[in-house]
C-alpha positions in Angstrom: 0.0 0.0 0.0 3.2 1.9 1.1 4.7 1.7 -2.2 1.3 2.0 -4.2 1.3 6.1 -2.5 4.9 6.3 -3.5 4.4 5.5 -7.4 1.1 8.1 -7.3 3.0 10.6 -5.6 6.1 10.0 -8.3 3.4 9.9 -11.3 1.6 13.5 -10.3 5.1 15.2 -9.2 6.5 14.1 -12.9 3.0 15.8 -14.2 3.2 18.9 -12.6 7.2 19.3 -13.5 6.2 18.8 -17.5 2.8 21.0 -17.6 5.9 24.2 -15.8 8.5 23.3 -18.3 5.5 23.1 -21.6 3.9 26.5 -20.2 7.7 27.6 -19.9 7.8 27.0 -23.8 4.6 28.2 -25.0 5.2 31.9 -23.5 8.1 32.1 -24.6 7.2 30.9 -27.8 4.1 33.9 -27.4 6.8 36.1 -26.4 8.3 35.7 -30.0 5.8 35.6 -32.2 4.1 38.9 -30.6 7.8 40.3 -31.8 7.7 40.9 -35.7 4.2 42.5 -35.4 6.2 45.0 -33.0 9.0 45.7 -35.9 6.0 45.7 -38.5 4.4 48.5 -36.4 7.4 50.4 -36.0 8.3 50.4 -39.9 5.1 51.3 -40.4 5.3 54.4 -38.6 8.4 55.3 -39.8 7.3 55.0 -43.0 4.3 57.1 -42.9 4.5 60.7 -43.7 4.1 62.2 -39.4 6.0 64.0 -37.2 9.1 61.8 -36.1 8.7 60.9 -32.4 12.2 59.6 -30.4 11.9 56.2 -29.2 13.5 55.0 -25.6 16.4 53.9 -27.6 16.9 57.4 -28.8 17.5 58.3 -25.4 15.8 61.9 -25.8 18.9 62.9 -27.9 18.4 66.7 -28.9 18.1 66.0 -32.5 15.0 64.0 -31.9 13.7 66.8 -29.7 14.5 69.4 -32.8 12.5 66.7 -35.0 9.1 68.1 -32.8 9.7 71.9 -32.9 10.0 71.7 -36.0 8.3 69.1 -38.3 9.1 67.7 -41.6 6.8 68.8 -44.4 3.5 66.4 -45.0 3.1 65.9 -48.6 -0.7 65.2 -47.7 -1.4 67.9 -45.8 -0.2 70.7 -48.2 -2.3 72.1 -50.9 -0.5 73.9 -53.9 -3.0 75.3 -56.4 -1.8 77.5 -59.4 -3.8 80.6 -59.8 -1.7 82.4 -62.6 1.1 82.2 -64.6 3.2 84.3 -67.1 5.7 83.9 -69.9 8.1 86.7 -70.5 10.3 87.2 -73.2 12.9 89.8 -73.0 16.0 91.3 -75.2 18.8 93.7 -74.9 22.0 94.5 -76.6 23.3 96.7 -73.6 26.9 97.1 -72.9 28.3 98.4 -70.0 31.8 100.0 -70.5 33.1 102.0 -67.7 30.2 102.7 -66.2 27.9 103.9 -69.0 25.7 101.8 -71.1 26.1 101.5 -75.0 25.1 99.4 -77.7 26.8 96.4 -79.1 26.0 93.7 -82.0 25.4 90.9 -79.5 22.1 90.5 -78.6 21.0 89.1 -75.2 18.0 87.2 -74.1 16.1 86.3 -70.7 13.3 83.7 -70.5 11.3 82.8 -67.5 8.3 81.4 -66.9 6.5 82.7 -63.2 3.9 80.8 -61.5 1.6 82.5 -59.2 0.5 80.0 -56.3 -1.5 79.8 -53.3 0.0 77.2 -50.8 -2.0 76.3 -47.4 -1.5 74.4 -44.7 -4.3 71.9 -44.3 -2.5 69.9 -41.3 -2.7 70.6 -37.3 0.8 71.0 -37.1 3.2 74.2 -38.8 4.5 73.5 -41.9 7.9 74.4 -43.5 7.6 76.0 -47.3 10.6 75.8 -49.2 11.4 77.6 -52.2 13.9 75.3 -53.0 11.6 72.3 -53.3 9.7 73.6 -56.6 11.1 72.2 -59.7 9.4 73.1 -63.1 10.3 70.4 -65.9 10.3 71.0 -69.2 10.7 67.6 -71.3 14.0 66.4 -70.1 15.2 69.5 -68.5 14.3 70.5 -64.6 15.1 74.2 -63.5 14.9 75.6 -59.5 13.3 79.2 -58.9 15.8 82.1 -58.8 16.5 84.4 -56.2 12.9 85.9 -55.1 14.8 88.9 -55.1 15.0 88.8 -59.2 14.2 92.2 -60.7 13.1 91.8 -64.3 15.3 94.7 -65.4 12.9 96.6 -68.1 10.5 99.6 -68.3 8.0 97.6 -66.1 5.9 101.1 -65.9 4.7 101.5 -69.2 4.0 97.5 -69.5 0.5 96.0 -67.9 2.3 92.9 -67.4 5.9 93.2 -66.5 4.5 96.1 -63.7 1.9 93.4 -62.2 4.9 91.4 -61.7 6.9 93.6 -59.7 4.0 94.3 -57.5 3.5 90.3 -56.8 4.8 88.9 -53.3 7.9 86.7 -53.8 7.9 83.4 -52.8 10.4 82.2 -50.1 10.8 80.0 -47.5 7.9 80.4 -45.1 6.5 78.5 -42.0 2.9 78.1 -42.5 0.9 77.4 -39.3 -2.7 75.3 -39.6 -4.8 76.6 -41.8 -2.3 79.3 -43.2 -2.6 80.1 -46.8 0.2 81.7 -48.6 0.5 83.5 -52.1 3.1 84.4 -54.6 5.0 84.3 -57.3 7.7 81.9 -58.0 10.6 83.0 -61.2 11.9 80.3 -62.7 14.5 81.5 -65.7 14.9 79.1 -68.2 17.2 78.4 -70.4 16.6 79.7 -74.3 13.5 81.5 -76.1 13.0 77.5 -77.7 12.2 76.1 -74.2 9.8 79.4 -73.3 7.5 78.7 -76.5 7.5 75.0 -76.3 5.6 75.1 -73.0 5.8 71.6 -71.9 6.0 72.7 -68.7 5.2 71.1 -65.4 5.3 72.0 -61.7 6.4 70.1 -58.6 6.9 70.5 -55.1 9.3 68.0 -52.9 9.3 65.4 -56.3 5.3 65.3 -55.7 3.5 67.2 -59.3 1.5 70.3 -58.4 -2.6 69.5 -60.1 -2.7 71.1 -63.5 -5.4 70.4 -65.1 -7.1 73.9 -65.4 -3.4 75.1 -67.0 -3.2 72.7 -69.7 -6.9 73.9 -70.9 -5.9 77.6 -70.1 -2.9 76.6 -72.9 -5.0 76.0 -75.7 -7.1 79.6 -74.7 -3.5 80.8 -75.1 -3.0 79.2 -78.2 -6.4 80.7 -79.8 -5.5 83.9 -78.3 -2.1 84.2 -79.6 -2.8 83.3 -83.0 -5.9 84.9 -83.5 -5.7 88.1 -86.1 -7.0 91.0 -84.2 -7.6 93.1 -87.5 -11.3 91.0 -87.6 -11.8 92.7 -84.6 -10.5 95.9 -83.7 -11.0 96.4 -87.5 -7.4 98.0 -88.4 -4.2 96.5 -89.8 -1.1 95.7 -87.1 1.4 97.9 -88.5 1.0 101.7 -88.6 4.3 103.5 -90.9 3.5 107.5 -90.1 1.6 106.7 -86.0 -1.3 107.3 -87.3 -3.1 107.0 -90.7 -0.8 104.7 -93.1 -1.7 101.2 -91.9 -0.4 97.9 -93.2 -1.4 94.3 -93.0 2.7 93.0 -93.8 5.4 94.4 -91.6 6.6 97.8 -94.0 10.7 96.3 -93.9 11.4 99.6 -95.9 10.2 101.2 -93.1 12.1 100.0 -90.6 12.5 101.5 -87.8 9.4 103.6 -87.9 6.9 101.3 -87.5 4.5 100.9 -84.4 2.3 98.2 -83.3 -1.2 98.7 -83.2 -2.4 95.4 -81.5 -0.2 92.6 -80.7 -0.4 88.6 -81.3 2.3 86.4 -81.6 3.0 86.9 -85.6 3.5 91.1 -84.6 5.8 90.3 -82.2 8.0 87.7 -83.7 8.0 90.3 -87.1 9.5 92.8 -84.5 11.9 90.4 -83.1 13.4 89.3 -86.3 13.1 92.9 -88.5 15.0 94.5 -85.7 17.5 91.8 -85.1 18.3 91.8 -88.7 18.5 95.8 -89.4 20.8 95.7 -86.0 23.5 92.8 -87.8 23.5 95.8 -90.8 24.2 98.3 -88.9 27.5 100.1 -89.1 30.2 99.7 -86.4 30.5 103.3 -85.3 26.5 103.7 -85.2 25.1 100.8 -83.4 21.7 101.3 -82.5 19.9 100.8 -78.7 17.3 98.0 -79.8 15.1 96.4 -77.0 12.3 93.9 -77.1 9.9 92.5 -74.7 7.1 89.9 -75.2 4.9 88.8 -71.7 2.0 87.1 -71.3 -0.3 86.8 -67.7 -3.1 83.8 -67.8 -5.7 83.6 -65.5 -7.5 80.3 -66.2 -11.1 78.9 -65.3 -12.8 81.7 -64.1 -16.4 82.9 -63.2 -16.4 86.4 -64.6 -18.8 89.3 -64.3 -18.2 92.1 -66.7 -19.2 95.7 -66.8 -18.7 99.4 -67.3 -19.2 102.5 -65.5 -19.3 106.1 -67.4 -18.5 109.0 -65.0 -19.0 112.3 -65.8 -17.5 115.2 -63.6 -16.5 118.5 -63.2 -12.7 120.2 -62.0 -14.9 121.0 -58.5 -15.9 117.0 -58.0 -13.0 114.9 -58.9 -11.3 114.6 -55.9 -14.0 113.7 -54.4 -15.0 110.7 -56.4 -12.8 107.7 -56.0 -11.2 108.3 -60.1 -8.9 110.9 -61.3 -9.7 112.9 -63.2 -6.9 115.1 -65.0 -8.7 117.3 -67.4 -10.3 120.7 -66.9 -14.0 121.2 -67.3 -16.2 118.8 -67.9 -15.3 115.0 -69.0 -16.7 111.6 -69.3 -14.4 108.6 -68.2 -15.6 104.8 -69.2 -14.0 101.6 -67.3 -14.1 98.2 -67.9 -14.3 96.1 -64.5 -14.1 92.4 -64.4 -14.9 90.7 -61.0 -14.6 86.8 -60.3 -17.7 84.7 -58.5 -16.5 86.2 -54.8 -17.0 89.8 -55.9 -13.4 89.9 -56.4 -12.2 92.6 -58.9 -9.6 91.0 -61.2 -8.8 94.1 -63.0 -10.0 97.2 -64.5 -9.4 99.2 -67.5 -10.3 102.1 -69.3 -12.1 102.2 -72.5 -13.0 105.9 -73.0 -14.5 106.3 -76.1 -12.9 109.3 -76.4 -9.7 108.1 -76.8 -8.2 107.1 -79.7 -5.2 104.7 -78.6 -7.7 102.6 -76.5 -10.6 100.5 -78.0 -12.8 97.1 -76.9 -14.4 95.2 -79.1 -17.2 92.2 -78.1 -18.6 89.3 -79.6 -21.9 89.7 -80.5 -23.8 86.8 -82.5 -20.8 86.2 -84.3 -19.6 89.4 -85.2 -17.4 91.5 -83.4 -18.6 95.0 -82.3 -17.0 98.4 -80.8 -18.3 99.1 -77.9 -21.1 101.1 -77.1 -22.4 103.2 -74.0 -25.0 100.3 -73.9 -23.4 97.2 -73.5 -24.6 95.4 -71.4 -23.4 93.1 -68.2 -22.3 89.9 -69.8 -21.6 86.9 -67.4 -19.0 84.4 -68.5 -18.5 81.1 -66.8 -15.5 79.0 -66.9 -13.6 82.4 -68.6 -9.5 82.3 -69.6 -8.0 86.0 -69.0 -5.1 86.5 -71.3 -2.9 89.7 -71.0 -0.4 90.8 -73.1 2.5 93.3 -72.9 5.0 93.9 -76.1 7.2 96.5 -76.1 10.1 97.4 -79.0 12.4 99.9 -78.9 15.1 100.6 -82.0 16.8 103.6 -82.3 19.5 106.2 -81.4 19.4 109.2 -78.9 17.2 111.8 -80.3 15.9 109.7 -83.0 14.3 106.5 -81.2 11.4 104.4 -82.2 8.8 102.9 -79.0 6.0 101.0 -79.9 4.3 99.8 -76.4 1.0 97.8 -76.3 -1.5 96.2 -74.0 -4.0 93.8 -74.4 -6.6 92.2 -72.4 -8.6 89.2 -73.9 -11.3 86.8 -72.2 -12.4 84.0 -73.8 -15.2 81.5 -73.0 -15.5 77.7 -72.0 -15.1 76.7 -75.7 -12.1 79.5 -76.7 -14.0 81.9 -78.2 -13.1 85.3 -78.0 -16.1 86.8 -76.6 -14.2 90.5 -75.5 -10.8 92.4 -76.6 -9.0 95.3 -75.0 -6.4 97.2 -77.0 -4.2 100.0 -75.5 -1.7 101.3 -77.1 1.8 104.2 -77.3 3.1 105.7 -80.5 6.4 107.5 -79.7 9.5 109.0 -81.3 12.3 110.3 -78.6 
């Protein structure tokens, strides 16, 4: 009986000692497999784009501290839109020689292409900007924005264009905090006058592309604009030989310098480009010309556009009191153009005094373009392209110097008709 106890008491000790040693296995075994999922986590974090946080192992080194004050930028959480762009186009054959500038043969060109942006922070935590992160590509070729500091050196006053882009913020390297919304421009020079008018252009921010949709259609609204002869609708020629009265369809070559612009599209201002280029190469040594050009272009693409005028008339007595200048003794009647976006936003305003002779506006109207008239009436334009142009060209000598400057305004609809055309323009002989 003695030695049946024994055996039991053998048999459930052995029992007990294997379940401890098994249960010994299986958490350990837990304690392994629970491991990976750990790691998996981990590189899952790391991978994502957050705020880095220091782990134990770290030991609260500063630089993982300096990773919280101030975070890395969240592709996700950063909205880039493009509101605007230009091209510019510009030409010189300055020399400076001890301090005084002259002409020479050699002709020198800038290109750049400017996007206007707004950039906001759509994240809880501040965000870094940085300049240096936008790349614009153009087929194989990627260019960085210069210096926001970059003066486009030219005779920005008497150019619609070149003086909005002075007046534009710069771009530079900003923190935003939640819901922060930055705008401005950003200058990208590029390399040759080839690369400009190509316009395969795309924009990108930290490798990730900026939406462009409403740009590539605004392109083709370019295209129509640029091409289209303005003769159908400001009903005169392009090229004017005395400033006034003998007007020409063909660039007047005999004529050359003395001719002036009275519209510009892209055929007037590459006949410009190449006429004065060529008189300039046949030029004598001891009599080389000053010869400048300058070519920009602003687009404002899809755009819910209300369009109007307003006449004033006023007396010497009243017109500081009004909120418009007016410069001329007497009695006078002053007509503008304002065109405001879907906020009630004015997007620009421009004169079209009937009265003047170097402004005019011309409107589609059942398929035929028409002057305007003191009744025109508010026309609404959905899903609008604004196209502005600026050309300027400038051949000459002191005391005997050609300037042709000219503005443009066009708005065309959802379909790239030109449904209204501004033309402003100076006729000048120094």
């Amino acid at each position: 009986m003695k030695k049946l106890s024994v055996i039991c008491l053998l048999v459930v000790g052995i029992i007990f000692i294997s379940g401890c040693i098994d249960g010994e296995k299986n958490n350990s075994k837990t304690s392994t497999s629970s491991q990976p999922s750990i790691n998996e986590t981990s590189k899952e974090t790391s991978a994502s784009p957050s705020i880095s946080i220091p782990s134990p192992s770290d030991n609260f080194s500063s630089a993982a501290v300096s990773d919280i004050s101030q975070p890395k930028l969240i592709p996700s959480e950063f909205e880039i839109n493009i509101t605007s762009y230009y091209f510019v186009y510009l030409r010189d054959n300055h020399e400076i020689h001890e301090n005084t500038t002259k002409g020479a043969f050699d002709l020198v060109e800038q290109n750049y292409v400017i996007y206007h942006l707004s950039i906001k922070n759509n994240g809880t935590n501040n965000l870094n900007f940085s300049i240096n992160k936008l790349q614009l590509h153009a087929r194989d070729q990627v260019f960085t924005p210069g210096d926001p500091g970059t003066k486009l050196q030219y005779i920005g006053k008497w150019l619609y264009v070149l003086s909005d882009i002075e007046n534009e913020n710069r771009l530079n390297n900003t923190m935003l905090h939640p819901n922060q919304t930055l705008k401005g421009i950003a200058i990208f020079k590029v390399d040759n006058y080839t690369t400009l008018f190509d316009r395969s252009f795309s924009l990108s921010y930290n490798t990730t592309p900026i939406p462009s949709t409403s740009i590539e259609k605004s392109l083709e609204a370019l295209r129509v604009a640029e091409q289209f002869d303005y003769s159908i609708a400001f009903k005169t020629p392009p090229y004017d030989c005395d400033m006034w009265e003998d007007h020409s369809y063909d660039f007047p070559e005999s004529k050359h310098p003395y001719v002036w612009a009275n519209w510009v599209n892209r055929t007037v201002f590459e006949s410009y480009k190449t006429i004065d280029e060529m008189s300039l190469s046949k030029e004598k040594p001891g009599n080389i010309p000053h010869t400048e050009i300058a070519y920009a272009v602003k687009v404002i693409p899809e755009q819910d556009l209300t369009v109007f005028h307003t006449d004033h008339s006023t007396v010497y007595e009243e017109r500081n009191s009004g909120p418009y200048s007016i410069r001329s003794e007497g009695k006078y009647k002053g007509t503008q153009l304002y065109v405001v976006d879907d906020t009630g936003e004015e997007v620009f305003n421009k004169s079209i005094d009937p009265l003047r002779d170097d402004i005019g506006l011309a409107m589609l109207d059942d398929q035929t373009y028409r002057p305007f008239s003191e009744n025109m009436p508010q026309m609404l334009i959905p899903r609008a392209t604004i196209v502005h142009f600026s050309f300027n060209s400038i051949y000459g000598w002191s005391l005997d110097m050609r300037f042709t400057f000219n503005d443009q305004d066009i708005i065309l609809d959802e379909q790239h008709n030109i449904i209204l055309a501004r033309y402003e323009f100076t006729k000048m002989v120094s």
